[in-house]
N, C-alpha and C positions, 0 to 999 in steps of 0.2 A: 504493500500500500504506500504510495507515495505521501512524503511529511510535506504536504500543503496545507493552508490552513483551511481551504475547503473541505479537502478530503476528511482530516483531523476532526472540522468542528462537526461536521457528519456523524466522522465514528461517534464522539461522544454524546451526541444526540441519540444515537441508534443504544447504546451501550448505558443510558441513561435510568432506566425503570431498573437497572439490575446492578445498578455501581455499588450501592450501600452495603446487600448484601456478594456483592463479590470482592468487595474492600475487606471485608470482614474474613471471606474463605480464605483468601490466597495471603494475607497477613496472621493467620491465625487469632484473628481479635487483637491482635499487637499495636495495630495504628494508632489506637486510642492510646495505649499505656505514650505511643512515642510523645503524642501532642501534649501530654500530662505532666512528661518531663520536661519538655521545652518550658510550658506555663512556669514550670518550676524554677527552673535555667533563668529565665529570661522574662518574669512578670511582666507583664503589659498594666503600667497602673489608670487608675481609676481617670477618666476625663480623658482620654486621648484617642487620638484620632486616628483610626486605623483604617490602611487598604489590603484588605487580602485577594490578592490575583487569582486567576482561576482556581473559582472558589467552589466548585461541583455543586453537589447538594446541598453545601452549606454547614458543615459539619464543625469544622475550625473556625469559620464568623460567629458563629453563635456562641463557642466558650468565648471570643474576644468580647463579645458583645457586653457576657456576665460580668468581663472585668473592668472593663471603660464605664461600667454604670448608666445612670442617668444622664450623667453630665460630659461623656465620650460617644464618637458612632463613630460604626463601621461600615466603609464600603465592601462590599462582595462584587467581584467583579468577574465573572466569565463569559464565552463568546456561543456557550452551547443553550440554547432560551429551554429546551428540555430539561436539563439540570437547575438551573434557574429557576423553574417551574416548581420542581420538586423543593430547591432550598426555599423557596417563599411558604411553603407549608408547614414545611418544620423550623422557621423564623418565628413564625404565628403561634405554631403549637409550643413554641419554646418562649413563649411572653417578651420576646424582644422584637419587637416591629417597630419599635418608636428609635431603638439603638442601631438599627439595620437598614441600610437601601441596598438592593440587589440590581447593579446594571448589565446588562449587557452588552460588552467589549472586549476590546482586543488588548491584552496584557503587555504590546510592545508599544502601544499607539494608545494609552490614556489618554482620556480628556481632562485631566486636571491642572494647573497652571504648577512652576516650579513649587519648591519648598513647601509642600500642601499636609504631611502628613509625619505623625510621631512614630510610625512603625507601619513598614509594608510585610506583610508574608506572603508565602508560596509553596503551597503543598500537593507533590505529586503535579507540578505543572510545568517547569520549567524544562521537564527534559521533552515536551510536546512543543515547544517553540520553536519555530523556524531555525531562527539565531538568536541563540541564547544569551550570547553578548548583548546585542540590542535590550534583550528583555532586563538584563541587567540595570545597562542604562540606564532605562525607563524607570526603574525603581528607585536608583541614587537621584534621578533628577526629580520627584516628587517628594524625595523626601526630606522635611526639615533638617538643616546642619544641625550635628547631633544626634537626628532620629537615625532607629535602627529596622533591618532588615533582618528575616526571620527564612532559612529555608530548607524545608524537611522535601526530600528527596529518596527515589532508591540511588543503593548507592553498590560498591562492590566489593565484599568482601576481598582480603591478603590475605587470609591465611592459606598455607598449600592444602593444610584438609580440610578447611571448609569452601574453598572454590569448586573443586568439583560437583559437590552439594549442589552449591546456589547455581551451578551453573545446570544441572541435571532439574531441578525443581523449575526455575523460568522456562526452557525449554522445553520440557516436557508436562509436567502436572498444570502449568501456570495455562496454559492452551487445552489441557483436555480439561479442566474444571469450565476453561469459559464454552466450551463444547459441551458439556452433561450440566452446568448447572445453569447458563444465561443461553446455551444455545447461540452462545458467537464465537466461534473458534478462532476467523479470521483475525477478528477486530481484537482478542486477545492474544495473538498471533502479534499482531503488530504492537500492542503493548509490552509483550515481550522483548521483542527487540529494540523498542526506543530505551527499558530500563538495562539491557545488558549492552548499550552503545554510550549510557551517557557519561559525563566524566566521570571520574574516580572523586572522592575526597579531597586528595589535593589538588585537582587540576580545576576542580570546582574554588578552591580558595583562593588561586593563582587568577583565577579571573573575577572575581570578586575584589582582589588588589589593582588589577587592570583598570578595573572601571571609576580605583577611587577609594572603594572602600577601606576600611583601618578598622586594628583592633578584630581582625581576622580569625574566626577560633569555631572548630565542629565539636559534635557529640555525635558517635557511632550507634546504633543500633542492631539487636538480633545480628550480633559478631559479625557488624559491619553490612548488614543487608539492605541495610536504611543509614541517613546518617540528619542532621542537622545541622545548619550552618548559620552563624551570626555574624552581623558587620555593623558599622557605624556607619554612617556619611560625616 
């Protein structure tokens, strides 16, 4: 499947009724524990003003939403209106619609003017971006000097016995679960191989320097399966 953003914002419209529960299968419920550590890592405090990038269902705007309070909003921002669909339901059912605007756009081409925001994130998106550098950009230029960036990613295990693992689990299990349990093999197919092409941990950090950032520093998950990355502007 060619990484256009046609193509791309397709699959995740098509892949969209089935993401929450196939985030869940192919993570072993793990996702949540990563985002739980981040909050912990890296509190987002009360009153600030948050952009979370391709923000699927909505799952990490809503805990941001619980922490920026009354007196903080967050934008949700993704380019799939299917996903979109679905985060505005559980925005509602999760009593923060007054802390939440959910737009639909393009994570390299915001429309917000420079210096607009105390903290951007990006979960599980970055590696579906055209150019990923640009998407970077995009995020140091909205954000407040000072504010920080948040970015929870698959990532790729170093160890020599656990690579062959991760590498036998995405290739194989990670495609026949979207086969027997969402009935898209393809469109997991291709997820497959954008998380076993995208950078490493450090080649993620080296371009996070590239664009600017400082104060440069990850956190590994599931012995390096996932990882997290923070930066300052």
């Amino acid at each position: 499947m060619a990484n256009s953003k046609q193509t791309v914002q397709e699959l995740f419209d098509k892949i969209a009724p089935n993401y929450d529960q196939m985030n869940n299968v192919i993570s072993l419920g793990t996702h949540w524990q990563w985002r739980r550590k981040i909050q912990a890592t890296e509190p987002i405090p009360v009153g600030s003003r948050v952009l979370d990038l391709c923000c699927g269902t909505g799952d990490w705007t809503i805990m941001h939403a619980q922490s920026v309070g009354k007196t903080g909003h967050v934008i949700g921002l993704d380019f799939s209106a299917n996903m979109l669909e679905l985060a505005d339901k559980k925005v509602i059912a999760a009593g923060v619609a007054k802390e939440v605007t959910l737009v639909q756009g393009d994570a390299m081409h915001t429309p917000y003017p420079d210096n607009s925001f105390d903290f951007v994130t990006i979960g599980f998106g970055l590696r579906n971006l055209p150019d990923k550098l640009a998407g970077l950009q995009e995020m140091y230029r909205v954000l407040k000097p000072g504010g920080h960036v948040i970015i929870l990613e698959t990532s790729q295990p170093d160890s020599k016995l656990i690579v062959p693992a991760w590498k036998w689990y995405f290739t194989n299990v990670m495609p026949w679960l979207g086969k027997v349990v969402a009935q898209q093999k393809q469109e997991y197919e291709y997820l497959e191989e954008t998380t076993q092409a995208f950078m490493t941990y450090d080649e993620l950090i080296t371009a996070m320097k590239t664009v600017g950032f400082r104060a440069v520093y990850f956190q590994r998950f599931n012995l390096g399966a996932a990882a997290a990355h923070y930066g300052t502007k």
